[in-house]
Structure formats: structure tokens, C-alpha cells
Short mmCIF file of the C-alpha atoms (twelve columns), coordinates in Angstrom:
data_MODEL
# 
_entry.id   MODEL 
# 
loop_
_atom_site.group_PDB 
_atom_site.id 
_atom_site.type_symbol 
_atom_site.label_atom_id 
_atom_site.label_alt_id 
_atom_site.label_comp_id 
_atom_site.label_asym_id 
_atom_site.label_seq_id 
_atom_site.Cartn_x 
_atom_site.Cartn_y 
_atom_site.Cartn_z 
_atom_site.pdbx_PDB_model_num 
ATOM 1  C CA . UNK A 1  25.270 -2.732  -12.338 1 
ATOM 2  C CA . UNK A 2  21.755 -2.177  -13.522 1 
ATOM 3  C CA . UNK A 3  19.136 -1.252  -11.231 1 
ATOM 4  C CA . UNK A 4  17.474 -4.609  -11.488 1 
ATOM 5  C CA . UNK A 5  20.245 -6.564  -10.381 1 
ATOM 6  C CA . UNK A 6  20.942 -4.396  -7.412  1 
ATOM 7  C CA . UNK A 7  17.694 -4.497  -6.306  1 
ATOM 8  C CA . UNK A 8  17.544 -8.546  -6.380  1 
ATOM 9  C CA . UNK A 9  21.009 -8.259  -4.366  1 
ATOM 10 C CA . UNK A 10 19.533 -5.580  -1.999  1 
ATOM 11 C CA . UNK A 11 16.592 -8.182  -1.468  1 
ATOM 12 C CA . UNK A 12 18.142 -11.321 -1.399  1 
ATOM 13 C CA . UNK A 13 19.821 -9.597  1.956   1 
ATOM 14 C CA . UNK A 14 16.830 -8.417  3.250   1 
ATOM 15 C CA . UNK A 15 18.359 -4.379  2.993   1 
ATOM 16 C CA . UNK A 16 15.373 -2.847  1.604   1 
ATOM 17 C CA . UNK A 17 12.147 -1.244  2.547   1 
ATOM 18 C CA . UNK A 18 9.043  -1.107  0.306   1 
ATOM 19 C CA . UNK A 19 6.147  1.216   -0.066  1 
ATOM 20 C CA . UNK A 20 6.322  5.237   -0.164  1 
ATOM 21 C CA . UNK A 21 5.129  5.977   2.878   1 
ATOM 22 C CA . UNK A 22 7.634  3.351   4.690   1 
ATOM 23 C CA . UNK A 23 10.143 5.324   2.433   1 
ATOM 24 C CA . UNK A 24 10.054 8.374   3.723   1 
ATOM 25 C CA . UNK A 25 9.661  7.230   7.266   1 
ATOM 26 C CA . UNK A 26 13.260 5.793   6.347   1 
ATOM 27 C CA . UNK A 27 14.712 8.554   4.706   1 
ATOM 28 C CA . UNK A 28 13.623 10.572  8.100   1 
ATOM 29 C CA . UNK A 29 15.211 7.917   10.161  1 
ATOM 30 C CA . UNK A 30 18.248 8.759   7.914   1 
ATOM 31 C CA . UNK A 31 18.524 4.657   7.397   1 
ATOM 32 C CA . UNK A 32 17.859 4.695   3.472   1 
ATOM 33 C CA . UNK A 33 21.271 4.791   1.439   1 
ATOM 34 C CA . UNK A 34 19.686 5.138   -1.579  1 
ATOM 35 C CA . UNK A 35 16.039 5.012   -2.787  1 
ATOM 36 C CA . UNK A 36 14.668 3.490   -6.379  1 
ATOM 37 C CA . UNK A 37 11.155 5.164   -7.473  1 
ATOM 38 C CA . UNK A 38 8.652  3.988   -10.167 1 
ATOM 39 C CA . UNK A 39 8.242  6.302   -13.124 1 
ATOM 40 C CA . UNK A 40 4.556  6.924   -11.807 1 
ATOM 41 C CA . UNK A 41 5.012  7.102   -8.774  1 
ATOM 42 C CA . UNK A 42 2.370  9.507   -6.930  1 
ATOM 43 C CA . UNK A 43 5.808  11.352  -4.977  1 
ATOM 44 C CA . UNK A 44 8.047  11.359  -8.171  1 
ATOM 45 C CA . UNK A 45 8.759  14.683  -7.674  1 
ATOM 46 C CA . UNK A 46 9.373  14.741  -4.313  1 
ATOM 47 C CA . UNK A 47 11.963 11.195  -4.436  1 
ATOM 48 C CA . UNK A 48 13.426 12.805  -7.702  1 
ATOM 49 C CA . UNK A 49 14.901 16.283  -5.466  1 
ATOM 50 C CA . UNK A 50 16.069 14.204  -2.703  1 
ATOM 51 C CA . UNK A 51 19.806 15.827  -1.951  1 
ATOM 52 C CA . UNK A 52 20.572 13.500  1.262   1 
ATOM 53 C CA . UNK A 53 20.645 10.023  -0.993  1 
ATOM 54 C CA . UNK A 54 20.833 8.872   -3.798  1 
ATOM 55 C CA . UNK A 55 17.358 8.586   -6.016  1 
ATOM 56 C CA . UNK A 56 17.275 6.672   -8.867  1 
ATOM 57 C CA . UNK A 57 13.686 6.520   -11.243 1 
ATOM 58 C CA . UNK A 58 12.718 2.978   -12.241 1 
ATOM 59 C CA . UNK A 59 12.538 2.238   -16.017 1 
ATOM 60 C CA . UNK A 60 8.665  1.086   -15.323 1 
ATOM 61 C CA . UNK A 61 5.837  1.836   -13.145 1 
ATOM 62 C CA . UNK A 62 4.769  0.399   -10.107 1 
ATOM 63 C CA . UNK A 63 3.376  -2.763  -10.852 1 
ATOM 64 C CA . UNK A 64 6.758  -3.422  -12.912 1 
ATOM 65 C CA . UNK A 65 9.039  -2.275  -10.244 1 
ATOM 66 C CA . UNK A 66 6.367  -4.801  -7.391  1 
ATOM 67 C CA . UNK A 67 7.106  -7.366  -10.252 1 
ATOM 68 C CA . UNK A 68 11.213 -7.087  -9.824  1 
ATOM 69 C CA . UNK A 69 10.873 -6.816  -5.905  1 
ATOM 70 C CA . UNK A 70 9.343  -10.446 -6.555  1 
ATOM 71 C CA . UNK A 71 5.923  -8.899  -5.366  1 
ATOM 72 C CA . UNK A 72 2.610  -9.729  -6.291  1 
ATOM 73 C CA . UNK A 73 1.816  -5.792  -6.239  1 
ATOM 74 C CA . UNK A 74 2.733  -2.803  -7.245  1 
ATOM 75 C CA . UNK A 75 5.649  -0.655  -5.252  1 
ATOM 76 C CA . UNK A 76 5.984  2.601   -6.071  1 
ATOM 77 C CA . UNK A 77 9.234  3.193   -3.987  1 
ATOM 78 C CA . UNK A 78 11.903 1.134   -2.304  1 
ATOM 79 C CA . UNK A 79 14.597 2.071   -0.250  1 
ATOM 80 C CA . UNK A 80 17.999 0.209   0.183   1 
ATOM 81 C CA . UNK A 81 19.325 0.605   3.921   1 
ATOM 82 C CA . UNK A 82 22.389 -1.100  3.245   1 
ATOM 83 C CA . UNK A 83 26.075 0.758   2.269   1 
ATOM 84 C CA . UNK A 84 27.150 -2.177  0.014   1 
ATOM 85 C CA . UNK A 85 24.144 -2.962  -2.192  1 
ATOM 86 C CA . UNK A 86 23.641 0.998   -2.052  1 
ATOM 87 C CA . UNK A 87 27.381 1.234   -3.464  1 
ATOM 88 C CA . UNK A 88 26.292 -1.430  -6.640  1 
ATOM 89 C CA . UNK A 89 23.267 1.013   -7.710  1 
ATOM 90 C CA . UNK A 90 26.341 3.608   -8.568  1 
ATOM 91 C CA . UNK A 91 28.675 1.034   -10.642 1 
# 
């Protein structure tokens, strides 16, 4: 599955969490199962060498990646806290 279509899943069930900083606050909680990152995203580099889940670098940039969370703003990050609609990201 695309990440597009994942991520409206992931949403529809209310799994995710938006926003860098709320990202990593997740990933420290271990809660994220997987974590989707705009292409300009000012902590590319950091989301890109994460070993503990699964990072995956959005096509577009963060007003495109706010656009598919069905935001009216840009999101540089998102993470999914849930096993299932983690599990579609890797299909």
C-alpha cells in the first residue's frame, strides 16, 4: 500500500501524531510504530537514521504531506502509533 493510503487509514483511526517535535516526544515514549517525514523536513536526517522504527520520506514537502493529513498546514513529520496501520506502510 502506498504511503498515502496508509496514512488516510492511520487517520481515519485516529493512530497518528503530527508535528516533529510531538514526533520525537513519541518515538521517546517508544509509542510510534513507524514515522512518515516530508522531503524537507528541518530533522530529515535525523528521522531518516532512526533504527528503532520504521521511517519512511514523503514524496513531497510539508505543506503536501499537511495537505494528505487533511490539514490546512504544513506537517513535516507524522508518526503512526498503531501495529496494524504501521503493518500497511510495509505491504
Amino acid at each position: 500500500m502506498d504511503i498515502e493510503n496508509a496514512l488516510k487509514l492511520a487517520l481515519a483511526d485516529g493512530k497518528v501524531v503530527l508535528g516533529a517535535s510531538e514526533v520525537k516526544q513519541c518515538l521517546a515514549k517508544k509509542k510510534a510504530k513507524a514515522v512518515i517525514y516530508a522531503s524537507n523536513a528541518p530533522d530529515a536526517e535525523h528521522f531518516s537514521r532512526l533504527r528503532s522504527v520504521k521511517a519512511y520520506r514523503y514524496g513531497g514537502g510539508s505543506v503536501e504531506l499537511g495537505i494528505a493529513c487533511g490539514k490546512r498546514f504544513s506537517v513535516s513529520a507524522v508518526a503512526i502509533t498503531d501495529d496494524s496501520s504501521a503493518a500497511l506502510l510495509g505491504e
